[in-house]
C-alpha positions as CSV (number, residue, x, y, z in Angstrom):
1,X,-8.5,-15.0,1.7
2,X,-8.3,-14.2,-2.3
3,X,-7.2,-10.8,-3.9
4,X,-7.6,-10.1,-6.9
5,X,-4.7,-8.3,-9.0
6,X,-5.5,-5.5,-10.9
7,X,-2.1,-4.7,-12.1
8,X,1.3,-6.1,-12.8
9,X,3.1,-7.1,-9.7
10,X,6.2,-9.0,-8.5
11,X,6.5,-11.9,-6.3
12,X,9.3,-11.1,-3.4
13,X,10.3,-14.7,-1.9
14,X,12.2,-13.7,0.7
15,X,11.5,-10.3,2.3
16,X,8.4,-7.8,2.0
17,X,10.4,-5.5,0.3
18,X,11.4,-4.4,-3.3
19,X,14.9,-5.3,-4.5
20,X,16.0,-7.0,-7.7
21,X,17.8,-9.8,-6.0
22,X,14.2,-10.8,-3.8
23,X,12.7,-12.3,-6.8
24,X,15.7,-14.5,-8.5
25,X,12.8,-16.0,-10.6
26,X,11.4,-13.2,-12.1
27,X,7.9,-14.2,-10.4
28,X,5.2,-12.0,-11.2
29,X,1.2,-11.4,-11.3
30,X,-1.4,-10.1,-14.2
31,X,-4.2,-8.3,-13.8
32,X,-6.9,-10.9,-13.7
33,X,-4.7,-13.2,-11.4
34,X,-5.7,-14.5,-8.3
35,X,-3.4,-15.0,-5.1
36,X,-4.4,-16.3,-1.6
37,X,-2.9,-14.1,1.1
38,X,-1.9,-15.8,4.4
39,X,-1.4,-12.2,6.0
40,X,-1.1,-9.0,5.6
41,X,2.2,-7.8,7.1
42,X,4.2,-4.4,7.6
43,X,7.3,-4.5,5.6
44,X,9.3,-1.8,3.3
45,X,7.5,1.5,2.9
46,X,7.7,2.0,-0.6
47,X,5.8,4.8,-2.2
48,X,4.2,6.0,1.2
49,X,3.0,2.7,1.8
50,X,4.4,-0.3,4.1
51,X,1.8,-2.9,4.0
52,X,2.2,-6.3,2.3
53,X,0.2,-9.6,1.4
54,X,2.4,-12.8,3.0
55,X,1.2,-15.7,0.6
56,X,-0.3,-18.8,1.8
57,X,2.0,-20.8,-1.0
58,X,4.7,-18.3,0.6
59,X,6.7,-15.1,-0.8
60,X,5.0,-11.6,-0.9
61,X,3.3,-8.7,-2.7
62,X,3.7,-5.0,-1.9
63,X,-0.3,-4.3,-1.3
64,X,0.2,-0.9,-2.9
65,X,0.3,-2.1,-6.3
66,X,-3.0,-3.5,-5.9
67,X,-4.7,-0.4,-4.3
68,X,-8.1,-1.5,-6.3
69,X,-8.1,-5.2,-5.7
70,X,-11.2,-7.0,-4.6
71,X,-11.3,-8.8,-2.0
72,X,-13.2,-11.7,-1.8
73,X,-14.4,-12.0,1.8
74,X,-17.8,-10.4,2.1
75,X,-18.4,-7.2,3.7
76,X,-19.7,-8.3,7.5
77,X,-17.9,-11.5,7.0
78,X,-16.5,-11.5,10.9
79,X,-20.1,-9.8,12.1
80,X,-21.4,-13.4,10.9
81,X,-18.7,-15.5,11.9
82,X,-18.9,-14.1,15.5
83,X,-22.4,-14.4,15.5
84,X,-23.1,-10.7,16.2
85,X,-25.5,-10.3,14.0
86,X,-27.7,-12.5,16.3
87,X,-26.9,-10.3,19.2
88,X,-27.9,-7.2,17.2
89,X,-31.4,-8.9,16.4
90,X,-31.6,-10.0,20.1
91,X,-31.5,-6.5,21.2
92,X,-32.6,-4.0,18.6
93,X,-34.7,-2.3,20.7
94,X,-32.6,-1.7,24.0
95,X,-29.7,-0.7,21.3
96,X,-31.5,2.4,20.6
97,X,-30.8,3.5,24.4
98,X,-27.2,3.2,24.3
99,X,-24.7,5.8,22.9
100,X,-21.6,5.2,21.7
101,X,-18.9,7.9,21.3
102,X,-16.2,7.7,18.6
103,X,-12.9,9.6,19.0
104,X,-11.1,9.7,15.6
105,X,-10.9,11.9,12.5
106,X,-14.2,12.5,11.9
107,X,-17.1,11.1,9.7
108,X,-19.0,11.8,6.0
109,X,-22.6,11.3,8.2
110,X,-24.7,11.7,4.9
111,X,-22.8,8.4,3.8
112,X,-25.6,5.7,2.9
113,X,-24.7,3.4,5.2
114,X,-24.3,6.4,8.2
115,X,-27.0,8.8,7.3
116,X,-29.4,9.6,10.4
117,X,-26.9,8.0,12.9
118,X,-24.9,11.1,14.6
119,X,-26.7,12.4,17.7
120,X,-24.0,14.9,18.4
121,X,-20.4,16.4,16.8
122,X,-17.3,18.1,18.1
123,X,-14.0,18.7,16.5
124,X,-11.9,19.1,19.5
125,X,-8.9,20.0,17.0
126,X,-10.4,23.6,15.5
127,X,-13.9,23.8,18.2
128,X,-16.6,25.2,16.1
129,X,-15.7,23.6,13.1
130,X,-17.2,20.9,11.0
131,X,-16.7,17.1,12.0
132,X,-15.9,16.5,8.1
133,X,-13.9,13.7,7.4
134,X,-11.3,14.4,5.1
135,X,-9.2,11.0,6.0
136,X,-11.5,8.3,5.8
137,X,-10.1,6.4,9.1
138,X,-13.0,8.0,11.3
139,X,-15.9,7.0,9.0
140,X,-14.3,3.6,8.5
141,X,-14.5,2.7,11.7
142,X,-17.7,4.3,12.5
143,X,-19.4,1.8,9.7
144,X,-17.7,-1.0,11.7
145,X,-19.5,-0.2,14.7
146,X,-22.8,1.5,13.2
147,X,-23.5,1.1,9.7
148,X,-26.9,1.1,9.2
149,X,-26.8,-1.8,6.1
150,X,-29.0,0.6,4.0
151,X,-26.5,0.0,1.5
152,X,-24.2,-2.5,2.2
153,X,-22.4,-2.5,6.0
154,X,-24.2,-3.7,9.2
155,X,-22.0,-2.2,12.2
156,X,-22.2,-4.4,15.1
157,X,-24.7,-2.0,17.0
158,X,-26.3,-0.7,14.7
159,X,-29.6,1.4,16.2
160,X,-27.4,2.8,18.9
161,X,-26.9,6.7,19.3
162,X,-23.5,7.7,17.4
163,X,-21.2,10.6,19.2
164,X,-18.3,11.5,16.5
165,X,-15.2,13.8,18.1
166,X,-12.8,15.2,15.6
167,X,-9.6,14.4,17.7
168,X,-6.9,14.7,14.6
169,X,-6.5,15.5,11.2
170,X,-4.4,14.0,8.5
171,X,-1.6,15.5,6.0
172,X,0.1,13.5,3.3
173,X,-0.8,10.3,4.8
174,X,-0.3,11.1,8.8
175,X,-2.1,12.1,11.7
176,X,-1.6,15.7,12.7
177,X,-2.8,17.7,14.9
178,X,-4.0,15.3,17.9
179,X,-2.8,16.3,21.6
180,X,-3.6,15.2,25.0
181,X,-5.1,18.5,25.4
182,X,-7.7,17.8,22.4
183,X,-8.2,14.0,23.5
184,X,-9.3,15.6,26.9
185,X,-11.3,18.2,25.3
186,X,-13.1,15.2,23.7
187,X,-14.0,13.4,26.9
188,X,-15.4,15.9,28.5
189,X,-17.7,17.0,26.0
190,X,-19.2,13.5,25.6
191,X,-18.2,11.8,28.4
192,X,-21.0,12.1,30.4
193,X,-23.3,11.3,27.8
194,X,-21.6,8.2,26.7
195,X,-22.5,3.9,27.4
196,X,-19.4,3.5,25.3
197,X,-16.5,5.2,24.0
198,X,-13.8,3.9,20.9
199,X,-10.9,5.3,20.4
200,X,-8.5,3.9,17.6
201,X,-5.7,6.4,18.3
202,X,-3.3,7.0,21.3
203,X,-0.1,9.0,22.6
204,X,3.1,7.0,22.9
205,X,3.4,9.3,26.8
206,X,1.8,8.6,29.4
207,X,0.2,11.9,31.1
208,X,-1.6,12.2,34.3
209,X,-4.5,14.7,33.5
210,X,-5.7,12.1,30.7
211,X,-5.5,9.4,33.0
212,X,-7.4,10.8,35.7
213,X,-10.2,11.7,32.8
214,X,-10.7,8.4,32.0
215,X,-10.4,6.8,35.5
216,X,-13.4,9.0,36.4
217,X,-15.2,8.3,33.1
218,X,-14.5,4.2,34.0
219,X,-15.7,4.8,37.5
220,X,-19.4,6.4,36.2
221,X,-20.0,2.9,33.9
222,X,-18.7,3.9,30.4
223,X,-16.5,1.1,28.7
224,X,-13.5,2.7,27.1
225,X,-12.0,0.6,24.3
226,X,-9.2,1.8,22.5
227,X,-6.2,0.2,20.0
228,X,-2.8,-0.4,21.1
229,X,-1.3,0.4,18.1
230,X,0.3,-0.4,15.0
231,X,4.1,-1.3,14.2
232,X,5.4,0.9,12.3
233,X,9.5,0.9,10.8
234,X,9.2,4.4,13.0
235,X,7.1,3.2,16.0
236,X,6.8,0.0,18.0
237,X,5.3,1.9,21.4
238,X,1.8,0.8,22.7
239,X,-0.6,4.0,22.8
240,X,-2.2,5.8,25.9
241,X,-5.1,5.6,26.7
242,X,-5.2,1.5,25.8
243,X,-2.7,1.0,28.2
244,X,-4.4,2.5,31.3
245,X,-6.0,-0.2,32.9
246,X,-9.3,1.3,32.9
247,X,-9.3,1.0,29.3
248,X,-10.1,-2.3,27.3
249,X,-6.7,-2.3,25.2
250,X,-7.2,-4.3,21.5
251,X,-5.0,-5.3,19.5
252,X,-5.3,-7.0,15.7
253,X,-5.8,-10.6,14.2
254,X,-4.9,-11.8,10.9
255,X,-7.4,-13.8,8.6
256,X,-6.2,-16.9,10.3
257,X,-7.3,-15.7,13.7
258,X,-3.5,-15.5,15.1
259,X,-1.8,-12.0,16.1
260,X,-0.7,-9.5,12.9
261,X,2.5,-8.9,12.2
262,X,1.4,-5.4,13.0
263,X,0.2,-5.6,16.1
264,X,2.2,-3.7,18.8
265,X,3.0,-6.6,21.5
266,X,2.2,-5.4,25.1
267,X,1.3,-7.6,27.6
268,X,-1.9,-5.0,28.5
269,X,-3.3,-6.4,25.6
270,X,-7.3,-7.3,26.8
271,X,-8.8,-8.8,23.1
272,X,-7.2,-9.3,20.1
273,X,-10.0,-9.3,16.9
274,X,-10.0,-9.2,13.0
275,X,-8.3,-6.0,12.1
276,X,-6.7,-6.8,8.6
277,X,-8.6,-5.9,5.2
278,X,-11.6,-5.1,6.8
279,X,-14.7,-3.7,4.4
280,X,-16.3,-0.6,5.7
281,X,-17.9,2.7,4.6
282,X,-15.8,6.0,3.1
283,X,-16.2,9.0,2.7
284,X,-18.3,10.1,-0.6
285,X,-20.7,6.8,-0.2
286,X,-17.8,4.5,-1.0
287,X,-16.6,1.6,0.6
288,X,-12.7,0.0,1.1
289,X,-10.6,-2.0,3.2
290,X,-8.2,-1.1,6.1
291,X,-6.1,-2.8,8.1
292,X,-4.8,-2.2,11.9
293,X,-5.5,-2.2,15.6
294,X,-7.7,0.8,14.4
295,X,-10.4,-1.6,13.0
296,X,-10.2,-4.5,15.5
297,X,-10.9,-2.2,18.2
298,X,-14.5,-0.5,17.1
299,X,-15.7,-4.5,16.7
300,X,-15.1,-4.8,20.4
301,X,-17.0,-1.4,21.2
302,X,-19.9,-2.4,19.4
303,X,-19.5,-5.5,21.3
304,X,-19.6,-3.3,24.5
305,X,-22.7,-1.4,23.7
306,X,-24.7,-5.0,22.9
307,X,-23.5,-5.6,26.6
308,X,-24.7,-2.4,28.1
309,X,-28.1,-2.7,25.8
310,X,-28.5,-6.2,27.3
311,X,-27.1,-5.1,31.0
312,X,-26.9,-1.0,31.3
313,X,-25.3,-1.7,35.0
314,X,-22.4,-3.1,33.3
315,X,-18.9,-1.7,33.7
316,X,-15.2,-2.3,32.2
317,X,-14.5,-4.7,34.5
318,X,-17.4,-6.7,33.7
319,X,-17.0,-6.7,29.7
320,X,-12.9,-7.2,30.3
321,X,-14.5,-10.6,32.2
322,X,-16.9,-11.6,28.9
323,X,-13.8,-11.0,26.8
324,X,-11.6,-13.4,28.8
325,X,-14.7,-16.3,28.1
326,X,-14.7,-15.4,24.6
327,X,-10.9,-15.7,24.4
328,X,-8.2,-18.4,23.5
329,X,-4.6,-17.8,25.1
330,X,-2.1,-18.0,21.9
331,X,1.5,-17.2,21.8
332,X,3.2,-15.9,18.7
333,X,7.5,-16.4,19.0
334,X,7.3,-15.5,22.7
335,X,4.7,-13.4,23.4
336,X,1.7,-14.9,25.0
337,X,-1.9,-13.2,24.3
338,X,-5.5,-13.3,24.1
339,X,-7.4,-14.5,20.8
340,X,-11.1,-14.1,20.4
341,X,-12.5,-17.7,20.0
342,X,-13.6,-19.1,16.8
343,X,-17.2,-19.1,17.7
344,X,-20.3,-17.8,18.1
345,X,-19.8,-15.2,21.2
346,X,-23.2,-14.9,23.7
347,X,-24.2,-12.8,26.4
């Protein structure tokens, strides 16, 4: 994949992290310059941020230098490559039966690509306040799974019904404000009146009341799909609820199709997807890219709801056995996991 540099920017060569003595060459990029990144990779957090380009000609470049670069990959590059745009054309119709809930930090629904989607809104953080998304992580992923391409992203079932819980907040670059309690809160509000629930966020403890809420969610047909989580210099521990087994646990692939450096390894790992740079909508009818478990994991719940618009007696289990056909085993140093297959997926 090919960035474009919009400012001055060092070449590290050994480490993904700034120190004098990491570029003995005095290496650096222009604006204008283009480099082809390999990866993107969690190294030093410099300046609030920790995420770096690995080069395919090797070395690095902290990404935060380079908060405006374009990336060259067009937006609904891996709905293509997947072939789920097909699926969405092969069931349009049925798509407008299912209802997807998304569990996150909220969504700008009068976006141009999200207008007209939202059948129903709860912030389970403050109840009876707006669903507002002051973040962007919420309305990022909700273009991922159904952006209406009025504009400029296709979500991967688009026409279905949208459900948006406010489960957390953010403040100076960090979730606050999500607890079991709220994640629960959540559930049962749209539980019932969900095909398909995403949830790219999780508790490192594992608690019994949430567990039992989505066991009885599981057992009624919804498909639960949530992200295992990111490593961070901070954190390395898989999030609850992916690691439930009623829950289809994701996890993030690199450009290359192999496991990101900042994937959390966890053997519950179900699907690993594209999760790095990813184009989507923003709030304030802009568009960006993110990287994480976070965007890997609505891909696979708008692969869930194409599933229950094609089958509505379909179940976790069944989806969790169409992921395994879709999927390559891969190992990455020593930990073994499951790659979504460089093809055209069917149902």
């Amino acid at each position: 994949m090919k960035v474009r540099i919009n400012t001055y920017v060092n070449l590290r060569t050994e480490l993904a992290e700034i120190h004098p003595y990491n570029n003995p060459r005095d290496i650096y990029f222009s604006p204008g310059d283009i480099i082809n990144v390999a990866e993107t990779v969690i190294g030093e957090n410099y300046k609030g941020n920790d995420l770096w380009y690995r080069l395919e000609e090797g070395g690095y470049v902290w990404s935060g230098a380079d908060n405006d670069s374009k990336i060259t990959v067009e937006p609904n590059f891996w709905l293509k490559r997947f072939g789920l745009d097909l699926l969405q054309q092969q069931f349009q119709q049925k798509l407008s039966n299912v209802s997807i809930s998304i569990l996150d930090t909220g969504i700008d629904e009068m976006h141009l690509d999200l207008k007209d989607t939202v059948n129903l809104k709860f912030n389970a953080v403050s109840q009876n306040q707006p669903t507002k998304d002051a973040d962007g992580h919420g309305t990022h992923c909700s273009g991922i799974i159904i952006g209406t391409a009025k504009n400029k992203i296709s979500g991967v079932a688009k026409g279905a019904k949208l459900n948006v819980c406010k489960i957390m907040n953010t403040s100076s670059g960090s979730f606050t404000g999500m607890t079991v309690k709220g994640m629960i809160r959540a559930l049962d509000k749209v539980g019932d009146q969900s095909d398909v629930i995403s949830i790219s966020a999780g508790v490192n403890q594992y608690d019994k009341e949430l567990h039992d809420k989505i066991k009885a969610y599981a057992e009624k047909g919804v498909i639960i799909v949530a992200a295992i989580g990111n490593v961070t210099h901070e954190d390395r521990t898989a999030k609850y609820p992916a690691m439930f087994d009623e829950c289809i646990a994701v996890g993030s692939l690199n450009n290359s199709l192999e496991l990101s450096d900042l994937t959390v390894r966890n053997s519950k790992i179900d699907i690993c997807f594209p999760g790095e740079l990813i184009t989507s909508t923003l709030p304030n009818d802009s568009y960006g890219q993110k990287s994480g478990t976070s965007m890997a994991t609505p891909f696979i719940a708008g692969l869930a709801a194409l599933m229950k618009a094609n089958n509505a007696e379909s179940n976790y289990a069944v989806f969790r056995e169409l992921l395994k056909d879709h999927a390559v085993l891969k190992q990455k140093e020593q930990f073994q996991y499951y790659a979504i297959k460089n093809e055209k997926i069917t149902l």
